[in-house]
N, C-alpha and C positions, 0 to 999 in steps of 0.2 A: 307861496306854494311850499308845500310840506319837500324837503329836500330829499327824500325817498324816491319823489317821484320825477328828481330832477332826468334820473337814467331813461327814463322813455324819451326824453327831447331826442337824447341823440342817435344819428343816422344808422338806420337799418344796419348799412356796411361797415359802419365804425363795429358794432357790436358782434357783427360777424367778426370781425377781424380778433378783439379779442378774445372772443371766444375759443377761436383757432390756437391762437396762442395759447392760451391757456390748457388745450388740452395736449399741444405741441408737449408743454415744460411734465407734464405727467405721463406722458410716452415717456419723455429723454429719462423721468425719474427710473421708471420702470423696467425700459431698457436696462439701465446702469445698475441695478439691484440683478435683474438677471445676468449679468456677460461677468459680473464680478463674484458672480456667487454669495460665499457665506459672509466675508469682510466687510460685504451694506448692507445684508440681510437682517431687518429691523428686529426687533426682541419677539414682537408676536409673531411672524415666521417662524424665530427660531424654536417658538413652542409647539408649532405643527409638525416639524418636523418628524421621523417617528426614531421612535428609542431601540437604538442596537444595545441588545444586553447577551452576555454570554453569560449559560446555565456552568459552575465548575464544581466536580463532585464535591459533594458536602464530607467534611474532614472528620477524620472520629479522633477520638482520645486514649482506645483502647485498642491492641491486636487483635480482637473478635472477628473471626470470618464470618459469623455470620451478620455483626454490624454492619463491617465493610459490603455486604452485599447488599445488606438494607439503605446503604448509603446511596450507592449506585442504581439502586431504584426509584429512589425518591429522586435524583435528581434528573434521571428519565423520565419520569412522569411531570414534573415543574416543569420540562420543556415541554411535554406536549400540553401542558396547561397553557403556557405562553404563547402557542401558536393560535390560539384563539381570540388572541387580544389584539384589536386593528392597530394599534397605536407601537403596540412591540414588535420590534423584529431580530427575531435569536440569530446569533451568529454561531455558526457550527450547530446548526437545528439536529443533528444526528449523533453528536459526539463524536464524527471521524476521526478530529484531529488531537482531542483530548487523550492523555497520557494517566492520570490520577497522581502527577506530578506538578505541586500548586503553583509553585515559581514558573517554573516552563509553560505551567498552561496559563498564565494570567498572562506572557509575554506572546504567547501566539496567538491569542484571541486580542489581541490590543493590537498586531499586525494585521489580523483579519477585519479588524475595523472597529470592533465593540468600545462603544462609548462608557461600559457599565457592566460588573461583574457581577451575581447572584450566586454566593456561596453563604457557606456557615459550616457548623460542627453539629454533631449527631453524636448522641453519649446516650447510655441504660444505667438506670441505679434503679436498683430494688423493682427491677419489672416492668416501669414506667422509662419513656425514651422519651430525652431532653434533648430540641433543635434552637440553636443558636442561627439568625437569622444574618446574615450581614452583606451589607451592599456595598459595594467598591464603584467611586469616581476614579476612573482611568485615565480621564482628558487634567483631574483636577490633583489627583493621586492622594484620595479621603475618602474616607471610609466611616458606615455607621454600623451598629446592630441594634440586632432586639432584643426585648425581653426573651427570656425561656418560652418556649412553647411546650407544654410538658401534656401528653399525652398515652395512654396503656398502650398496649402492642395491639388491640381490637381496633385501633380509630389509624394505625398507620398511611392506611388508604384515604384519608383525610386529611394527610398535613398537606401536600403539594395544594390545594386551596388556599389553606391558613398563608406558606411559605411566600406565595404570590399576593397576596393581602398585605403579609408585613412589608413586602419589598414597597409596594405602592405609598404606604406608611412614611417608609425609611426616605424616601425620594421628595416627601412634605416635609421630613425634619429637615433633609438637607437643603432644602433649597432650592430642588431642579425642578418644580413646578411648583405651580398656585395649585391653590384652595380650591378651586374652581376648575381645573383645568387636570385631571387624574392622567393617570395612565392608563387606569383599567377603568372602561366607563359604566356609567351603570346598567346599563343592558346587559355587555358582559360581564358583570360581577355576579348577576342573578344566572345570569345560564351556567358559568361557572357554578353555583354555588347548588344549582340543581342538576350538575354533572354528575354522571353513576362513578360512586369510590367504591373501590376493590375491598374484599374483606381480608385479613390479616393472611389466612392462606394463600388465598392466590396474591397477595403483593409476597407473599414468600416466595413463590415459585417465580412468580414475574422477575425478584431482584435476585437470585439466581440465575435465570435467564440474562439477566444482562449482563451479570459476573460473565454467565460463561461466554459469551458474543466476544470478548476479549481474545480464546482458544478457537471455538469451536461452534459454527454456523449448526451443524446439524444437534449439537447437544445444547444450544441455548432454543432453538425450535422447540427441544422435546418439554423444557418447563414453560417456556409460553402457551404452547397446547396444554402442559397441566393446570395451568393459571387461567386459562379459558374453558377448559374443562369444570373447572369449578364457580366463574362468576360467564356466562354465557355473552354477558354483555360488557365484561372487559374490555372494548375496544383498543386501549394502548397494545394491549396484547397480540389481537390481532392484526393491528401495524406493523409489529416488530415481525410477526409469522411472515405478512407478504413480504416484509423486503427480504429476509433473510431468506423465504422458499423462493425468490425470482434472482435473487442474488446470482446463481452459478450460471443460469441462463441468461444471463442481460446482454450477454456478447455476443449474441445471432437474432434472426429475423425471427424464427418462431418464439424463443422467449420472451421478444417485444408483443407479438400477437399473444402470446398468454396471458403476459401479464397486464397486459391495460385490458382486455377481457374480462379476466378476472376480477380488476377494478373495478370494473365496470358493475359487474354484477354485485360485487361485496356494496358499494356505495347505493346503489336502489335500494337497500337492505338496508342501510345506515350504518352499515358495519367498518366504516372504513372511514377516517377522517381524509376528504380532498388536500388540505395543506399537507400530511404525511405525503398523499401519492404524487403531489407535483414535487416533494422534496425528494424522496426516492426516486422519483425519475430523473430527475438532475442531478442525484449519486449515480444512477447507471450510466446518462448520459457522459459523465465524466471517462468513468471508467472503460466505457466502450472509445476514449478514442485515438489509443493505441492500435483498436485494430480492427477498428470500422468506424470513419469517420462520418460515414452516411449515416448507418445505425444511430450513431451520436447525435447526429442532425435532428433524427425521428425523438428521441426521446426526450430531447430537450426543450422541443416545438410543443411535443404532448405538455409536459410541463405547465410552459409559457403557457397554454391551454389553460389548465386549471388555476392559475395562479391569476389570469386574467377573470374569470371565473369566480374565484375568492376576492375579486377586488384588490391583491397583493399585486397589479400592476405598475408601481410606481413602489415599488422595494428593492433593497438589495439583493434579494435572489431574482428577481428578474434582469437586474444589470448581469449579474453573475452568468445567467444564462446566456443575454445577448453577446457578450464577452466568448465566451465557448462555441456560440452559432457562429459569428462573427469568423473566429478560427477555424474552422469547418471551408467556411469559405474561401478565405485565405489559401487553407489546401489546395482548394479546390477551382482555383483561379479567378476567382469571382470577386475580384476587388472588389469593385463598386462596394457589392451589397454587404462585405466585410467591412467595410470601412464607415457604411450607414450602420451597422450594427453596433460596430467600435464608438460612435460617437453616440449613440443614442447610450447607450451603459457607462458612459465617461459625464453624458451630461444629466443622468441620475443618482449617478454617484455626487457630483458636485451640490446636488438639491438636499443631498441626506449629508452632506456635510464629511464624505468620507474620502477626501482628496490627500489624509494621511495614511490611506490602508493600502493593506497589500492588493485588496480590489482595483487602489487607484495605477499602484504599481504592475499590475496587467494590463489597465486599458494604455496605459502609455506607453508600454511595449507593445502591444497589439497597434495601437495607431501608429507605430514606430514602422513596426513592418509593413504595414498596410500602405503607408505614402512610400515606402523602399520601392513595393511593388509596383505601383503607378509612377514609379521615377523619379518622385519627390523628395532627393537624399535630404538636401537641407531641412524640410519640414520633419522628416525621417531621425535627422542627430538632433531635432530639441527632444523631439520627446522620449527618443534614448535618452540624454541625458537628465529630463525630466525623473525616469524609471532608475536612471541610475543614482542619484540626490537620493531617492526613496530608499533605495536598497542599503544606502549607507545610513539612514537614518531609523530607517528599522531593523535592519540588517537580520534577516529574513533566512536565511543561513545559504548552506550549499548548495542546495538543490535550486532556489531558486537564481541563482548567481551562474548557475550551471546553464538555465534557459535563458538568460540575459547574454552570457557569453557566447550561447549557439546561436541565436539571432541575430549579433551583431555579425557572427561569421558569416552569415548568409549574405546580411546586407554587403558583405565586401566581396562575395563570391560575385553577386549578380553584377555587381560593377565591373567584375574580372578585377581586384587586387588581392591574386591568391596567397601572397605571402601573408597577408592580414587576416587574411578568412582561415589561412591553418593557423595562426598565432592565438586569432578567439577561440577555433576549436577544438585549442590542446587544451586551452585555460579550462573552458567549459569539461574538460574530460579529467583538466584534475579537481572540480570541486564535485563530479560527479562520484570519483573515488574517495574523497575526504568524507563524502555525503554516506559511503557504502551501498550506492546505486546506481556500484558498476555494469553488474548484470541484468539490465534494461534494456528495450526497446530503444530509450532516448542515448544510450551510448552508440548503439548502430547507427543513429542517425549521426552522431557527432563525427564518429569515424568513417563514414560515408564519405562526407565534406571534405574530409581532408583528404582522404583517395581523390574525389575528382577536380582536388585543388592540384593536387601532385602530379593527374595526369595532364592536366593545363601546362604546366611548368614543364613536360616531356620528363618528368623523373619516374619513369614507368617501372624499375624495377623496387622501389620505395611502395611506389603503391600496389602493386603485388606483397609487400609484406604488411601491408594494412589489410588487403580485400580478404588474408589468410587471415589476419586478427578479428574480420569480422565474421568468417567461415565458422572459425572456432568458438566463439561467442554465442553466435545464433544457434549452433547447435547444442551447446552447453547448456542454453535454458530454454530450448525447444521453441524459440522466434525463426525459425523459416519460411516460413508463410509470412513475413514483414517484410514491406517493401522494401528498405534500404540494404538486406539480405540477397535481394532478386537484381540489385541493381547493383551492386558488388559482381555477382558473376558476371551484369555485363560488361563491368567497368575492368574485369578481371580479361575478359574478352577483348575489349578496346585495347590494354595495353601490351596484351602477346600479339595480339595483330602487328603492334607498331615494333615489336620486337622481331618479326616475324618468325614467330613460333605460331603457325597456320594450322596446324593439326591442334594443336592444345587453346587456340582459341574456339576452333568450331567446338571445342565438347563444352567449353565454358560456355558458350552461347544454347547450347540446347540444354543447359542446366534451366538455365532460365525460363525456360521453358514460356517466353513470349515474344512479341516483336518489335522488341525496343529499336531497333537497326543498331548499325556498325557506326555510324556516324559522329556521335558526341559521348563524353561522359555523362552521366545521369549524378542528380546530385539531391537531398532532401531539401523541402523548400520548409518558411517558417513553422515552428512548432508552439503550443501555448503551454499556460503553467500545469495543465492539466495532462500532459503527456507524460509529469511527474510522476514514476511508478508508488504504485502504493505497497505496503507490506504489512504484516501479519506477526501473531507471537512469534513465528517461528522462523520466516524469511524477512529479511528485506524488501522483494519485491514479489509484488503475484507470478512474472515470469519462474522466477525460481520456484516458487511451492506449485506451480502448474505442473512443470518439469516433474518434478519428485512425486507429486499426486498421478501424473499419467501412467505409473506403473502399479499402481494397489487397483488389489479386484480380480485381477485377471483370469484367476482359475479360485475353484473351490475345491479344498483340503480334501472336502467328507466324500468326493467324488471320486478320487483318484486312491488307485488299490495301494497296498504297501508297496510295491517294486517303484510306482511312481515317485510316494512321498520320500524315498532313502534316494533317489535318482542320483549317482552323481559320478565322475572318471577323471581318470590323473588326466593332471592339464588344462582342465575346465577353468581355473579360475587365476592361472600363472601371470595376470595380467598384474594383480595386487602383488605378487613378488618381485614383480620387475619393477611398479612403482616405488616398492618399500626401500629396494633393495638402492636406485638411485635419491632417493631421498637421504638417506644413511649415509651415501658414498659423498664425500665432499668436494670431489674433484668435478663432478656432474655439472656441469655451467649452464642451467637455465631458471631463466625469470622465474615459473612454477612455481621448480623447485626449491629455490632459494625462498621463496613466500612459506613455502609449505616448511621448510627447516628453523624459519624464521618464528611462524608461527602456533607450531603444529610440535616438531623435536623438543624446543626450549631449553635447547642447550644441550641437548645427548648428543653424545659423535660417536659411542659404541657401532660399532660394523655389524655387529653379528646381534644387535635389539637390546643391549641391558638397558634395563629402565621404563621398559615399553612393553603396555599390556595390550595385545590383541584377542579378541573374542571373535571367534565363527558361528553366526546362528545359524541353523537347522545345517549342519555339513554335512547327513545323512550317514550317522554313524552305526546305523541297523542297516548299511549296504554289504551286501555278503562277500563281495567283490574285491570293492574297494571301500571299508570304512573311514567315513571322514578324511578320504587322501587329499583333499584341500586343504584341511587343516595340518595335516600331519607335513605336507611341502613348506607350511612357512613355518613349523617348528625346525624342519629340516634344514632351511636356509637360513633362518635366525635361531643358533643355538642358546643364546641370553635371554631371549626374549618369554614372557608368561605367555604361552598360548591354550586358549582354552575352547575349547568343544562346546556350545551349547545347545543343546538339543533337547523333545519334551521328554518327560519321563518315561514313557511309555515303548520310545524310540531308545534311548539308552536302557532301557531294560531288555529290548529286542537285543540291541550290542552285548550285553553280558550273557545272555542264553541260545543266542543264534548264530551269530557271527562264531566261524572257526575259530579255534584257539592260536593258531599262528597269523591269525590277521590281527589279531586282539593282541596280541605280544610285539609285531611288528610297529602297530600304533602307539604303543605304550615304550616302546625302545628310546622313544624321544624322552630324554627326563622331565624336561621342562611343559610337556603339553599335558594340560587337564582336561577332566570332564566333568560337564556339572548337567543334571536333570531339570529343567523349568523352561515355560512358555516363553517366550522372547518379548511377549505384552509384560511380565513382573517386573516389580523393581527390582534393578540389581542390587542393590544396597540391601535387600533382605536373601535375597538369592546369594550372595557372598557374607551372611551371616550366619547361613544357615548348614554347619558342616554334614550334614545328613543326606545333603541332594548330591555328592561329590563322591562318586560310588568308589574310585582307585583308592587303599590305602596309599597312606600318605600323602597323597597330593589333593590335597583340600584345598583353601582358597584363601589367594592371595591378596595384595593391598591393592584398593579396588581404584580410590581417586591421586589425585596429586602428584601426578604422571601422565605421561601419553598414553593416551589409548588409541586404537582405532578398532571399530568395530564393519563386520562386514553381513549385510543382509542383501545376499544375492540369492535368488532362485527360493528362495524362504518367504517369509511373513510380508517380505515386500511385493511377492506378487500373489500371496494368500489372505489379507486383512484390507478389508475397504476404509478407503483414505480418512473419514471420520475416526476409526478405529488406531489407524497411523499415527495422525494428529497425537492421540493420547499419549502413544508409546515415544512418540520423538521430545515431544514436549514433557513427560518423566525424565526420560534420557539427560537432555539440556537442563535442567533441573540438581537430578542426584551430581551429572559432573561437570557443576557448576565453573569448578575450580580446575577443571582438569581440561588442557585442550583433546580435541575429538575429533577424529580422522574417522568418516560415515565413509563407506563404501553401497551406497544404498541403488542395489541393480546397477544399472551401469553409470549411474552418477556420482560421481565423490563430493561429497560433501567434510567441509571446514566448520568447525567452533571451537571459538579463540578459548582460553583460558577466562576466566569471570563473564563471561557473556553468555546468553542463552540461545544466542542467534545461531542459524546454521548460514552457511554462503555456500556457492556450486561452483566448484574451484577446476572442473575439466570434467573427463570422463574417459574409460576404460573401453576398450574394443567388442564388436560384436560377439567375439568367441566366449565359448559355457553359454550364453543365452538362445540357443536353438535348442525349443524344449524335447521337441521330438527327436531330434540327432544328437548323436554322441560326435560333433564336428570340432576342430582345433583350428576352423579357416577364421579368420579375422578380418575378410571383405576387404584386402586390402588398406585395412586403417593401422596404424602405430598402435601398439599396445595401450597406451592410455597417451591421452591429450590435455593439457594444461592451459588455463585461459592465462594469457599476459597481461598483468597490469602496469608494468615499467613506464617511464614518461617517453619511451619513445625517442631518445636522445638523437637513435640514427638521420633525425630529420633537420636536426640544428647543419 
């Protein structure tokens, strides 16, 4: 008998049996390849996997602005080319987090998870523009490039094809796949390759437009519309229009119903690529969840939506979303399905092999707190400590060490070990300040925690000097309306109670204006990394530029007669003298001020302002009354000091031919105070070059940087110019005095920029008096002439 056929002799049940077995050993395999992840995950998995690459702006060789913008487009455009490719997944699909600084930005996209970098260099000779292709291993840290790609300025809207062709190239020389096995397949290589490219024009207006998205939402709109204006079927273009025109609205219920409407309508149309509006939605969804974590919920879910849709459900932006849902819930008490969420984004990340990213350093703080909340401490300290391994190995900076440290304080609150939960909470509040985002939402929440730790421990008069630190803060960058704000007043209430100051707790309780009861302190519960404030050329955080934007607009110029636009009475503005004046005085002993002498004087101790140029825009020096008597009080009070008038030409030509001659002699008695004619939007750098606008002999104009300045726009351009318009002027501003620190007095907010920076900060603010437009009043509402925010570490607590 042929020995093949020996197997049918034996018993039915023998055969069953090994067969059992045998598919027994191919479970256990397959289990073990799953529960271990990438460490037995065989070679050809490792090739399905899909490829995280980060787009980083392409480098020039030349200071040309207009290269540098060409760069910046092109490399906006390569990522929306890449988001077409199933097998690629861009990390940082939007550029949020990119800076056009190559070392820092190859370090943060290798924290965010990218396997693979997609840069090179951009150069013009003789008309024709050369792109150098190169692809960076980040896991392997090797690097290839290409040939030149050389092309005339008519085909520009053609390389991001070319650019993604070489990369697929580059990725064969290197090694990181087979022959067989691309990146970009060949279906889409063809639809790529029958993609509409922009013509030289509109890719000009388009990489303009992206230059300016760096300043200014409303002036990178107006070249996108040029650039769609001229090729109809730009579609990049029209991407960057929805986010940017849904941008300002993403934080309330109707500009969600707009904007997925909208969507809606633009994609029947084809006008709208799906992967953009799931990515956009997952940028608003972020951004809303400082201050509607519902909202966040909707827009992240839409997302999930189309991203399912796309077939991108088994991506990193979908972990990324579950991750943010997940904390939603968390808020919102809803372990369980926080915690299905958190593992579901934990065990997609481990499939894409990103168990070194800052992704994976979220789901492990997230699942950290998620088992806190279900009671589970010890499940709770691995995957803290899991999160924390991470933090030191990519070391992720302040900001994220700041949400590591406010979580773990939580985790010690809930347990009641409140000396442990104030100790994480200061930590978290100084990496928040090392971070320069102290003026956030996420510092109210830190200092919350420690108020309701302190009143655990009966230290009630401590935390009344926190609930007052967080009074000041929330009002400083216009966060009242945030809960840990509302829960201060009551916490502020709980502890006069126990004081029994009875009258002064019921006014703190109808502050609050809800019905939290008398009963406990109130405290913030977990927070994720996305409660991280974002910020802008110009602030640090959107709180701050929210702040300083809610005063432009208010009124318009061309409406109001001359007696309005000169409007102005001694007294109106004595708030700035009182500040100036203790700033100056060295004896004055508070935190503020000491920050502000520190980093604002730099070193002047003059009493009486030498060394210190102060500028008044619009002081309304065509008032018949009182010309410019704001101005003329702090020349009054600082006789050293440069004080200068500025006002438009029209209005100091009014002061030379209208204004009586003994008002005109009275303002001019001060030696030290100037007047100069020009719009308060010009550069001062040409406006103090130009002795013709400077109508007093002899007092023409002074040295303009490398000294203190402060400048003061109250009741002027700050509530006459819409904030797009602002943007421009603040941003020249920071610019010409680059090098000089800068005391903003802008309406009631004072504003800080340091010496070499361009940043502003919102250092306190000044008293309701002078801003009652219709009254000439001197009442001040009961507030202190101006308020300073404290950033000291708090020592009183040790």
């Amino acid at each position: 008998m042929h020995p093949f056929l020996i197997i049918f002799r034996f018993p039915r049940g023998i055969l069953a049996l090994l067969f059992s077995l045998a598919l027994f050993l191919a479970l256990v395999g397959c289990q073990r390849t799953l529960v271990d992840g990438v460490s037995q995950a065989p070679s050809e998995a490792l090739q399905e996997r899909p490829i995280l690459v980060a787009v980083l702006p392409f480098q020039t060789r030349d200071s040309s602005g207009e290269l540098r913008r060409f760069s910046l487009g092109l490399t906006s455009l390569t990522r929306s080319y890449l988001l077409g490719f199933s097998r690629i997944q861009v990390v940082d699909p939007l550029g949020i987090h990119l800076r056009v600084h190559e070392k820092a930005d190859i370090e943060r996209v290798r924290q965010l998870g990218a396997q693979f970098a997609l840069t090179g260099e951009l150069s013009v000779d003789d008309g024709r523009f050369e792109i150098t292709v190169e692809l960076r291993d980040l896991l392997r840290n090797r690097s290839a490039k290409s040939e030149d790609i050389i092309a005339p300025a008519s085909a520009m809207g053609t390389l991001p094809y070319d650019i993604v062709m070489r990369m697929d190239e580059l990725a064969l020389e290197m090694e990181l796949r087979r022959d067989s096995n691309p990146w970009i397949l060949r279906r889409e290589r063809d639809l790529a390759d029958r993609r509409f490219k922009p013509s030289i024009d509109a890719f000009r207006d388009y990489s303009q437009g992206a230059y300016r998205e760096q300043f200014s939402a409303s002036q990178a709109i107006h070249y996108y519309n040029r650039a769609l204006t001229i090729e109809p079927y730009f579609k990049e273009a029209r991407d960057k229009i929805f986010r940017l025109q849904n941008l300002k609205h993403s934080q309330s219920a109707v500009g969600f119903r707009s904007a997925t409407g909208q969507a809606l309508a633009l994609m029947r149309r084809n006008q709208l690529d799906p992967m953009v509006v799931a990515l956009t939605y997952q940028d608003f969804g972020r951004k809303s969840m400082a201050h509607s974590r519902a909202l966040a919920s909707r827009w992240l879910e839409e997302s999930n939506r189309w991203l399912y849709l796309e077939g991108r459900y088994r991506s990193s932006y979908y972990a990324d979303n579950q991750n943010t849902i997940g904390s939603v819930y968390i808020y919102q008490t809803k372990v369980g399905e926080a915690y299905t969420r958190f593992q579901s984004a934990y065990q997609l990340q481990r499939e894409m092999g990103m168990e070194n990213s800052l992704s994976a350093l979220e789901s492990h703080m997230n699942l950290a707190c998620a088992n806190a909340a279900q009671g589970n401490h010890p499940r709770a300290l691995q995957h803290l400590a899991a999160a924390r391994r991470l933090a030191e190995t990519l070391k992720p900076g302040e900001a994220i060490e700041a949400v590591l440290s406010y979580n773990e304080g939580v985790m010690y609150y809930i347990r009641g070990i409140y000396p442990k939960a104030i100790q994480h909470s200061r930590e978290a509040r100084r990496h928040l300040i090392a971070a320069d985002m102290a003026n956030s939402p996420l510092h109210l929440a830190v200092l919350l925690n420690i108020n309701a730790s302190l009143l655990h421990q009966h230290r009630y008069d401590d935390a009344l000097q926190i609930s007052d630190a967080i009074a000041v803060r929330a009002r400083s960058i216009g966060e009242t309306q945030y809960p840990p704000y509302r829960y201060a007043l009551h916490n502020s209430a709980f502890a006069l109670q126990k004081l029994g100051r009875t009258l002064e707790s019921a006014q703190a309780r109808r502050l609050t204006k809800s019905g939290y009861g008398p009963g406990r302190p109130l405290y913030e519960t977990f927070l994720s990394i996305h409660e991280i404030p974002e910020g802008s050329a110009l602030f640090n955080t959107s709180s701050e530029e929210h702040q300083v934007a809610s005063y432009t607009g208010a009124f318009n110029m061309h409406y109001h007669r001359q007696s309005v636009r000169s409007r102005t009475y001694p007294g109106r503005q004595d708030d700035t003298n009182i500040l100036l004046r203790d700033i100056v005085y060295p004896r004055k002993r508070d935190p503020g001020l000491q920050y502000l002498r520190e980093h604002w004087l730099s070193g002047v101790t003059d009493l009486e302002g030498a060394g210190i140029l102060f500028i008044d825009v619009g002081p309304g020096l065509a008032n018949v009354l009182y010309p410019a008597v704001t101005t003329r009080s702090i020349a009054r009070d600082f006789r050293k000091m440069d004080v200068i008038a500025l006002d438009l030409p029209e209005q100091v030509e009014l002061f030379q031919y209208q204004v009586p001659a003994y008002k005109k002699k009275e303002l001019l008695s001060h030696a030290n105070l100037r007047i100069v004619g020009a719009d308060g939007r010009e550069s001062l750098t040409r406006v103090f070059s130009e002795s013709h606008r400077w109508p007093v002999p002899n007092r023409g104009p002074v040295k303009l940087s490398g000294r203190p300045v402060a400048i003061r726009m109250a009741n002027s351009i700050d509530i006459y110019l819409k904030w797009y318009e602002m943007e421009d002027v603040l941003q020249q501003l920071a610019e010409e005095l680059k090098d000089s620190p800068l005391l903003l007095f802008f309406n009631r907010s004072i504003l800080l920029k340091k010496a070499g920076s361009t940043i502003y900060e919102v250092v306190g603010y000044v008293s309701i008096r002078g801003f009652h437009h219709n009254l000439e009043l001197l009442d001040r509402g009961g507030e202190p002439p101006y308020t300073l925010i404290d950033n000291s570490s708090l020592d009183f607590l040790d």
